[in-house]
C-alpha positions as CSV (number, residue, x, y, z in Angstrom):
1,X,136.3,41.8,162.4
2,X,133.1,43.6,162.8
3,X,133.4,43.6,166.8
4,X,133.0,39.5,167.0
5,X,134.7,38.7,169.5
6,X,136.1,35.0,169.8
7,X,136.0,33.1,173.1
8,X,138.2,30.2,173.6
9,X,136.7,27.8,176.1
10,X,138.9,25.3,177.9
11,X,137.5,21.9,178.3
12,X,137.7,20.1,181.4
13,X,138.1,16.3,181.5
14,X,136.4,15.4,184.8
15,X,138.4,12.7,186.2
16,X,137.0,10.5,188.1
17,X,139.0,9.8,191.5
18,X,139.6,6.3,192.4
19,X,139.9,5.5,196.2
20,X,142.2,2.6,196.9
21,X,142.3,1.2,200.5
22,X,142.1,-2.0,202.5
23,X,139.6,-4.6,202.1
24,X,136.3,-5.0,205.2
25,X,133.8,-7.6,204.9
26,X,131.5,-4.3,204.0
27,X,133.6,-5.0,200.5
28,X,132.2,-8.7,200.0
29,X,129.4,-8.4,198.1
30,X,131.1,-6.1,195.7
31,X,133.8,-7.9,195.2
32,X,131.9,-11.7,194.5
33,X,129.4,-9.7,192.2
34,X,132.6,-8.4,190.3
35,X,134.2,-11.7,190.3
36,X,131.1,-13.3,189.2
37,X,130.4,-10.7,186.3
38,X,134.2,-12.1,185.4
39,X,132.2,-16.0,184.2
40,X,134.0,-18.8,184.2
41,X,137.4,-17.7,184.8
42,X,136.8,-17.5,188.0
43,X,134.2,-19.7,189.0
44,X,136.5,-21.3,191.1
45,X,135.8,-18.4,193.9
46,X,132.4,-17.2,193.4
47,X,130.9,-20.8,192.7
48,X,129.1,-23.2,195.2
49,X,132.5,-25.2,195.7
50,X,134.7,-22.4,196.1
51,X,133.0,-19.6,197.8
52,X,133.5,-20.8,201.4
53,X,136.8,-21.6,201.1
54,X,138.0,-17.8,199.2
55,X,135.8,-16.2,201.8
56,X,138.5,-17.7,204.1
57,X,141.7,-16.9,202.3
58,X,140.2,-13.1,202.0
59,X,140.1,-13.4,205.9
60,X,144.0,-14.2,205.7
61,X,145.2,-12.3,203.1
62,X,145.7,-8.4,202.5
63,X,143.3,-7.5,200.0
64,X,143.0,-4.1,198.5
65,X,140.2,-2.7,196.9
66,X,139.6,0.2,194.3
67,X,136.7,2.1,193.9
68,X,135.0,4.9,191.8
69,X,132.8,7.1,193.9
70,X,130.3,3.6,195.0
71,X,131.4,1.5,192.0
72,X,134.4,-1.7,193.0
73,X,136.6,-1.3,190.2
74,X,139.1,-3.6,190.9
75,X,140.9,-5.8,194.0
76,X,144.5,-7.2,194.7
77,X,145.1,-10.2,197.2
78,X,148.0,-11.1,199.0
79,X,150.1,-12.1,201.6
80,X,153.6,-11.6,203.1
81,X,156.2,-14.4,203.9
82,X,157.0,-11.7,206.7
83,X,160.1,-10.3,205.0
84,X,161.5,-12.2,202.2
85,X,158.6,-10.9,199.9
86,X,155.0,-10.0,199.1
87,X,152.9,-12.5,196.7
88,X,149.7,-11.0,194.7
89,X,147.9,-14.1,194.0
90,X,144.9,-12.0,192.4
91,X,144.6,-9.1,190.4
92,X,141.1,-7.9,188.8
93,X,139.6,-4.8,187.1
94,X,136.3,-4.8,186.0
95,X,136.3,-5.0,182.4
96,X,134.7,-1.4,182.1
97,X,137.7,0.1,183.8
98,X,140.5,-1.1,182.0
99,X,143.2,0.8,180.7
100,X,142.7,3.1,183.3
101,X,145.8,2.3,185.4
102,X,143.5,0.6,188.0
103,X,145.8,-2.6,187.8
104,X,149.0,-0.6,188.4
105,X,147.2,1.4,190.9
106,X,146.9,-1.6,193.1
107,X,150.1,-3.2,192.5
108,X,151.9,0.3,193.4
109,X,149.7,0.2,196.7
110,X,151.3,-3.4,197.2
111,X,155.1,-2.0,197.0
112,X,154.2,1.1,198.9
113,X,152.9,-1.1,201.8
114,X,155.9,-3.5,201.9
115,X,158.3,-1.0,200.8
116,X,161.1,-3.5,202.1
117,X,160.1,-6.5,200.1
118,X,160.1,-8.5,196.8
119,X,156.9,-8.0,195.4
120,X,156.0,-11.0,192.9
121,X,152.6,-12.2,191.2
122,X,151.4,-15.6,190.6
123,X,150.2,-15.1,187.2
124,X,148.1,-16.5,184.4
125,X,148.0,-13.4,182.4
126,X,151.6,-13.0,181.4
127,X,150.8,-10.5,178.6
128,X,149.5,-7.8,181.0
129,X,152.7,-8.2,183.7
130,X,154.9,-8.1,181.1
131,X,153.3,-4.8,179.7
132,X,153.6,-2.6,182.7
133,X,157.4,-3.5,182.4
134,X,157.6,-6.6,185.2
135,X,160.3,-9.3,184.6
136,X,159.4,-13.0,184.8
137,X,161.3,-14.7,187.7
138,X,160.9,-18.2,187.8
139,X,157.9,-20.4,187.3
140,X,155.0,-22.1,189.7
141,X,154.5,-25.7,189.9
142,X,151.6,-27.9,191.4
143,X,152.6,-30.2,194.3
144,X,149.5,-31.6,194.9
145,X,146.3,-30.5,194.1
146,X,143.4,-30.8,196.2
């Protein structure tokens, strides 16, 4: 071997360590710059008609938000019946962190925080419930719309 000597180096991968915690008005910005980089989908919150108003359920809701080092990667928003069950209404990760367990990340956060409750999500994205391994219960139907 002529004296060579071989050194196997270990590679690292560097995670990156996402912080999940409890919405503050410091997180508004972030998230409406998120939600905006989203389009259309969800105009309905960041736009002119709508911004006042979501501003106001984030006010009444439990919202969590997770972030990479400064970076708002994602946000859940709900609210609790106050003991029959937990509803997400809103689940978003920023398309550049997907398929990163971001999403489940949040909903786990949910259950640990009503670890007594039903947790259910009012959904539009079936696909990605139904994914992680959730069970459709039911449906949701518009009474009136304002």
């Amino acid at each position: 071997m002529g004296g060579r000597r071989i050194e196997r180096m270990r590679i690292l991968e560097v995670k990156q360590v996402v912080e999940i915690r409890n919405y503050t008005p410091a997180d508004e910005k972030n998230l409406f710059d998120m939600m905006r980089e989203e389009g259309a989908e969800w105009e309905s919150y960041w736009g002119e008609a709508g911004v006042k108003k979501y501003k106001a359920a984030l006010s009444q809701c439990i919202v969590f938000v997770a972030y990479e080092e400064d970076e708002l990667c994602g946000f859940a928003r709900c609210r609790s019946d106050g003991g029959f069950g937990v509803y997400i209404y809103d689940l978003l990760v920023r398309k550049q962190k997907r398929g990163k367990n971001i999403g489940r990340g949040l909903m786990d956060k949910v259950c640990e925080t009503f670890p007594f409750d039903v947790v259910y999500v009012m959904s539009d994205v079936d696909v990605y419930y139904e994914k992680q391994g959730y069970h459709r219960e039911g449906s949701i139907f518009i009474v009136k719309r304002s």
